[in-house]
N, C-alpha and C positions, 0 to 999 in steps of 0.2 A: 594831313600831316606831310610835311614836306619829306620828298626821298622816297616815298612810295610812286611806284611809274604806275600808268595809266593800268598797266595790264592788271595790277594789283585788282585798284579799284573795280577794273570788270567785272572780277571774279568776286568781288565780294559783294556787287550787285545781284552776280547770279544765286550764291551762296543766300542773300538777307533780299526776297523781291518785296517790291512795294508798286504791285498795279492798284491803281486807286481805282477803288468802287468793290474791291475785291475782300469777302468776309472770309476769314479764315477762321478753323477751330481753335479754344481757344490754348488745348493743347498745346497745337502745331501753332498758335505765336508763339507759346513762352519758349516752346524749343528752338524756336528762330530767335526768340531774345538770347535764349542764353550760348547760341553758339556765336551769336554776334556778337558779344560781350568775351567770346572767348573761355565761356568755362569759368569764369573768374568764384573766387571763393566769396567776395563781401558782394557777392550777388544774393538779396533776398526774396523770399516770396510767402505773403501773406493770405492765404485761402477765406472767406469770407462769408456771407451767406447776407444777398441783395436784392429785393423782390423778388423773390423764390429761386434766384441765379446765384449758380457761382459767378462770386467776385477775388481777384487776383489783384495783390499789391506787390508790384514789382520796384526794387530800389536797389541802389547801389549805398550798403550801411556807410561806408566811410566818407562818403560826401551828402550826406544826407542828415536832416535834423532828427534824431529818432524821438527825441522828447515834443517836439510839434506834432511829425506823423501821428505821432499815439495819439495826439489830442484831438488833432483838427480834421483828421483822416480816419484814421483807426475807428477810436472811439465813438466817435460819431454815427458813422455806420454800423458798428454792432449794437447799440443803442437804439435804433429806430428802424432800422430793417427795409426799409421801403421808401419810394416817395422818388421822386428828381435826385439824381446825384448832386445838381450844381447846388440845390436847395438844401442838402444832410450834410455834405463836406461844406466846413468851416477854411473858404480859402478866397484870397483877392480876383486872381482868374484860374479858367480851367479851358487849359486850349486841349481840342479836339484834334486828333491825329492819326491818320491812313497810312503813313508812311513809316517802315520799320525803321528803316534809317534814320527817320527826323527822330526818331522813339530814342534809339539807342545815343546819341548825340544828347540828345535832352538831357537821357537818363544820369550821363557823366559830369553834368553842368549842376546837378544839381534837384530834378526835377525828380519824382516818384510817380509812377506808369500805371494806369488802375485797366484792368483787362474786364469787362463782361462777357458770360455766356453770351454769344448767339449774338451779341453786337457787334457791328461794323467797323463803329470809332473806338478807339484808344481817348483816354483820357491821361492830361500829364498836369501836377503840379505841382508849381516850385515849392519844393522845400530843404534848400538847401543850408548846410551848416558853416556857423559863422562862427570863428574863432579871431577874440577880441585880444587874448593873451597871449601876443608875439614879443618874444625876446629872441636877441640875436645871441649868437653862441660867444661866448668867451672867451673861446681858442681860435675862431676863425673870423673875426672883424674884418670888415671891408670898409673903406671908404665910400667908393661908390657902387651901389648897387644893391640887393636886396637885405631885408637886415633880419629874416624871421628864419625862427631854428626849430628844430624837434625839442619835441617834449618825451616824456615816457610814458606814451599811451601808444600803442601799437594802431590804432583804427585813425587817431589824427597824425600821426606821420603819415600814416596810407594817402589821408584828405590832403594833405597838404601837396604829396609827389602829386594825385588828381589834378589839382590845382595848377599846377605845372605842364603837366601832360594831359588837358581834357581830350580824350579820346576814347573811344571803346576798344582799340586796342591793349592796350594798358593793362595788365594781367595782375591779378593776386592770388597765390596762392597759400593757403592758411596749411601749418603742420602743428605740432607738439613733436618735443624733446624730453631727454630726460625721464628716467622711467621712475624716479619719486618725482621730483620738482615738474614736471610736466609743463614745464617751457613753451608757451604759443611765440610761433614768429611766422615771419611772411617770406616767402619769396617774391619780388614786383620784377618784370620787366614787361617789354614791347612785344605782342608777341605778331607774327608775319615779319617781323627784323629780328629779333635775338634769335644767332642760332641754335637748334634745336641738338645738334652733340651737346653746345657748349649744358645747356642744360639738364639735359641726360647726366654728364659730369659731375656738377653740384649735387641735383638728388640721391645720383648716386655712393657721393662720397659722406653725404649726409646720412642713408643709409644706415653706416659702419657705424655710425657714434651712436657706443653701448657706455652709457653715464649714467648713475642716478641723480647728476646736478647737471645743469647747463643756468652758469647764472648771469654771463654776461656775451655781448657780441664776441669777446675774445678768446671765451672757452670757443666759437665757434674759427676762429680765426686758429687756435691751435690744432681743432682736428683737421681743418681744410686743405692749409698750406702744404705746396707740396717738401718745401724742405725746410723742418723746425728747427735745424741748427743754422741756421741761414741771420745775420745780424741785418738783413734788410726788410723791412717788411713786406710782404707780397700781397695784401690786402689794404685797400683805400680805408680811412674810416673816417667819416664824415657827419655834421650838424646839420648841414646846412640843405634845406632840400633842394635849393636851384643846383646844387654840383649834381645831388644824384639825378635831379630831370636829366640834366646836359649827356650824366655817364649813359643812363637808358635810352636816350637817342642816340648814342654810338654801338648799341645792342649789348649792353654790358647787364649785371644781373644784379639787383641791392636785396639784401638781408634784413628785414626791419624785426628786429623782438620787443616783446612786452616791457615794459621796464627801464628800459635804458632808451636814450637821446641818439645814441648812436647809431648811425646805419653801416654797415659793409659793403663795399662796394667790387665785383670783382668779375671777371680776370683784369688785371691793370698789369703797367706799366714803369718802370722806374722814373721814366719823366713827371707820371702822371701826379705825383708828392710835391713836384718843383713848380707847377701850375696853382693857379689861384682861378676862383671864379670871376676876380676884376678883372683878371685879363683879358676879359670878353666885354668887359663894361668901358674899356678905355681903345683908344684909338691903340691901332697895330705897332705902331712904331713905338710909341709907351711901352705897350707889353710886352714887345719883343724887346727893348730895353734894359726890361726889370727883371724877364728871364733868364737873358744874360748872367742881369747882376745876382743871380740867385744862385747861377752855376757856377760862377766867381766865386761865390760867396762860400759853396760845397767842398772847391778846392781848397781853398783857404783852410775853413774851418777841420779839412783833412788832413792837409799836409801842413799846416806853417809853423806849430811846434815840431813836429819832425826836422823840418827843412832849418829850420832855428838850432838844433840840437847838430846837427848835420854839419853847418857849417863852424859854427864855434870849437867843435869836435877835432873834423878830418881839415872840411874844405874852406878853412879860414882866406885863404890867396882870392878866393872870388870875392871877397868886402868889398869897398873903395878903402881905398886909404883913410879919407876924412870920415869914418864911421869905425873905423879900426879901434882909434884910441878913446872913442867915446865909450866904444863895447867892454877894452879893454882895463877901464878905471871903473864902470860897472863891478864889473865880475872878479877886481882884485881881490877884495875883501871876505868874498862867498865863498865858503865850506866847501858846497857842493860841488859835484860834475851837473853840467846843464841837464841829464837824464833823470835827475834827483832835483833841482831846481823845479822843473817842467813840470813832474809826478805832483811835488808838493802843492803847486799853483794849481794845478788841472783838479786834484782831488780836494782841496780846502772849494774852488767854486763849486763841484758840484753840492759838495755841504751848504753850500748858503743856498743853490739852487733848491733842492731839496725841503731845506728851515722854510725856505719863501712860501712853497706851495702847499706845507703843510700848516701853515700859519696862517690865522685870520688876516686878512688886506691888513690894515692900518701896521702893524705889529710884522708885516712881511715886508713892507716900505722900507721902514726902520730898519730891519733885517739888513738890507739891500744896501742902504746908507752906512752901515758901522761896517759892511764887509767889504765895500768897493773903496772907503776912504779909511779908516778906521785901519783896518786888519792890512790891507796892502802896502798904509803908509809905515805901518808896524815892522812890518817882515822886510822892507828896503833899509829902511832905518837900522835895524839889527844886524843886518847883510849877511839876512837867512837866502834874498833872493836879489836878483842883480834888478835894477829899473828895466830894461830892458828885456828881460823875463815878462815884469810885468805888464808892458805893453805888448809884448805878444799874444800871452793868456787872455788878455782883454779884446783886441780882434779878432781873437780867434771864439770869443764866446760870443761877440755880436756878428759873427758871419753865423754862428747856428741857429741865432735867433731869425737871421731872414731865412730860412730856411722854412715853408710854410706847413711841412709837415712837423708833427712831435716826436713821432715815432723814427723819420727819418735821422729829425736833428739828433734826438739819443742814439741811433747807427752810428753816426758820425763821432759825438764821445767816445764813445766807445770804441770805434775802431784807430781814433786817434794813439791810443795806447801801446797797441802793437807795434805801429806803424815809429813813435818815438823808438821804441826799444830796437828796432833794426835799423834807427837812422843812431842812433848810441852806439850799435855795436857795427855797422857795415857803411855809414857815413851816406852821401848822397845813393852810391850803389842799393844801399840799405834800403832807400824809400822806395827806387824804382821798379827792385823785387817786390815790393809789398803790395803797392800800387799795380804790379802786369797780374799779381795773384789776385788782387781784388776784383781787377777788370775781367779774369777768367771767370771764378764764380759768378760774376752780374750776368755774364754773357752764358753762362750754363745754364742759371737759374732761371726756375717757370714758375707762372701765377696761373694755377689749374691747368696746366699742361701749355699753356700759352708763352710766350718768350716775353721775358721779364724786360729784356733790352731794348727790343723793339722801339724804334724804328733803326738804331743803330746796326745791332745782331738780332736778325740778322738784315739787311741794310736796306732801307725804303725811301729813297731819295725821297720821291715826293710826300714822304709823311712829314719830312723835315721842317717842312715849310707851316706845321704848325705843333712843332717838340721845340727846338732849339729857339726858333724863335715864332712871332705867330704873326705870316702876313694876312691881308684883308680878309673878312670873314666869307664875302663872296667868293673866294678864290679856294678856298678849301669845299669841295662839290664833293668829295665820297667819304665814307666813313673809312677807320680804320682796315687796315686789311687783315690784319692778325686777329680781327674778333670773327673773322666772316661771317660777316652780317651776313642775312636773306635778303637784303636791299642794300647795295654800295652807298647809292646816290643820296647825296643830302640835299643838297641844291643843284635846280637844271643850268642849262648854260647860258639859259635867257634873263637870270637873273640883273644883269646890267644893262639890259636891252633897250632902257629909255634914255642912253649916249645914241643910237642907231636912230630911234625914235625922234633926238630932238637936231643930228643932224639935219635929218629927211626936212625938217622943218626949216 
């Protein structure tokens, strides 16, 4: 795994040895399996009885086919009792193995570990789990790059992060919630990388929650966060499981429960909403591009009915001239003040918003169609609302749609609200208070004790270079510094080393 330095590795040679020739009890492997595995919870073990020896079936359940083991492995063995293993297991090959390491490696790939009393070899055979039924999430399409989402089985999300991170570092830990509903979820991360407060933290806060319901990710997202009246969200939540591989290699922590698709992702970041996992799938200069245009996009969608109410209001002198009279034969005929104009347009979209998602597709299309032409051509015509209103409303709803989180874009609704009412009542000065008050609470606010702003507040030049915008991926070598990792380093510095190489040449 890259970002682990050598010294790592040393020690987890001395910790897991593999002299070959060397028989160990068979005790003393599985307790070498299971501390090299880290403890993990979908760590299994099957006790047997094999020409008068114990037999040991060691597996990891979430990457593994449980319905073949039982047949081809299992069963078979208890059925016949004796004889050749390679001759009673029902399987293509069976490689022999001395080495705990090559064991525990296997193990995560896919393969199931069989231990004998008093034998030498280790036996491993694949049998690992293939899921045919990928669909990409809904809310989080990509162009390019991976297209498989969770489901709501708690043991194939696990398979699927595996799948991502094969490694025996890779940690799962199983609990129960809820003291009727008894809620199974997981906690996953890295473990020798995620640190070991941050985790103390979570359990602990987990802990306190005295429910007799926990029924979805975001019952869990309410008792967590450190500030519930906060309109930002301070939890990731995510489909997709290449985002949560990428957050668990930065030593971050995901949440998987039974039931729901959804994972939590956390402590995070306020940048971390504005990122996409194509960002990673496209050249630097693209992404840092669309970042950009995405934080464009957050102002916009924040301030431009404000700034629209603002200026028609107080600070009419800043127009051009040649837009003056076009604004001004607009809004002759409109009832309203632009604060009342704005309300009405912002709250009739979110109504259609709303109609849309509760609406079956074909009939939300429709929806869509009679309120963006239909209803708007309605309200200009009647001059309930100036044209010019409604071309604000309307970039201001396609800047929250680039906006890739949901949770964040409904922030931004939302805080759009207050933010008019102080450009109505205090004009441009209006916005700028609301706006230095926003920007204090972001910079107060913490995601599990961690600083929500980051890398801004408090300020990390070089994390810059991949929040704002994101250059080459060789060139980002540590992880985050606000999670402090147990290992910085992502990539060493020899990474581009065959420019020097094809010099020399």
């Amino acid at each position: 795994m890259s970002g682990f330095d050598k010294k790592n590795k040393r020690k987890l040679k001395q910790l897991i040895p593999a002299e070959e020739g060397q028989t160990f009890p068979v005790d003393e492997r599985i307790e070498k399996i299971k501390t090299g595995l880290y403890n993990t919870d979908d760590l299994k073990i099957r006790e047997l009885t094999f020409n008068e020896k114990s037999l040991f079936v060691l597996f990891v359940d979430s990457v593994i086919d449980n319905k073949n083991l039982q047949t081809y492995v299992i069963q078979p063995i208890n059925e016949k009792r004796e004889g050749k293993l390679e001759n009673v297991v029902s399987a293509n090959s069976i490689i022999e193995a001395t080495d705990i390491d090559e064991a525990l490696s296997a193990m995560v790939d896919g393969h199931c570990l069989i231990l004998i009393d008093g034998a030498k070899d280790m036996h491993l055979i694949s049998m690992p789990k293939v899921d045919q039924n990928i669909k990409e999430p809904m809310n989080e399409k990509v162009i390019r790059g991976s297209h498989q989402g969770f489901n709501e089985s708690i043991t194939k999300n696990i398979h699927y992060i595996r799948e991502r991170i094969s490694n025996p570092r890779v940690t799962v830990k199983y609990a129960n919630v809820g003291e009727t509903t008894n809620t199974k979820y997981a906690l996953v991360y890295v473990s020798e990388l995620t640190n070991p407060d941050l985790l103390n933290r979570i359990e602990n806060r987990i802990s306190y929650i005295a429910a007799d319901s926990i029924q979805s990710p975001g019952y869990f997202e309410e008792y967590l966060e450190d500030d519930s009246f906060s309109p930002f969200p301070q939890f990731l939540n995510t489909e997709r499981p290449d985002r949560v591989a990428a957050n668990l290699m930065e030593g971050r922590v995901a949440l998987v429960m039974e039931g729901s698709p959804t994972v939590l992702i956390f402590p995070v970041t306020f940048f971390s909403f504005l990122q996409t996992t194509e960002d990673y799938n496209n050249r630097s200069f693209i992404s840092s591009f669309f970042r950009i245009v995405r934080l464009f996009s957050f102002v916009i969608a924040l301030c431009l009915p404000a700034f629209y109410i603002a200026v028609i209001s107080f600070n009419y002198e800043i127009i051009p001239v040649e837009i003056i009279f076009s604004i001004k034969s607009s809004l002759e005929y409109v009832p309203f003040p632009p604060l009342i104009e704005a309300m009405i347009m912002q709250l009739t979209l979110e109504l259609l918003r709303e109609a849309s998602i509760r609406l079956p597709n074909p009939i939300a299309q429709t929806i869509g169609v009679v309120g963006g032409l239909v209803i708007g051509t309605a309200v200009v015509e009647a001059n309930l609302v100036s044209n010019t209103m409604v071309i604000v409303v309307a970039i201001t709803a396609i800047s929250s749609f680039v906006i890739p989180s949901n949770e964040l874009s409904t922030s931004l609704r939302i805080l759009g609200f207050p933010l008019m009412l102080m450009a109505a009542l205090f004009g441009i000065y209006g916005i700028v208070i609301g706006l230095i008050l926003i920007f204090i609470h972001i910079s107060k606010l913490k995601s599990l004790g961690e600083y929500y702003f980051y890398p801004v507040a408090p300020l990390d030049v070089g994390r810059l270079k991949d929040t704002l915008i994101r250059v080459p991926i060789w060139m980002v070598k540590t992880r985050p510094k606000d999670l402090k990792a147990r290992y910085k380093w992502r990539a060493s510095s020899g990474s581009r080393g065959w420019k020097k190489d094809e010099k020399a040449d």
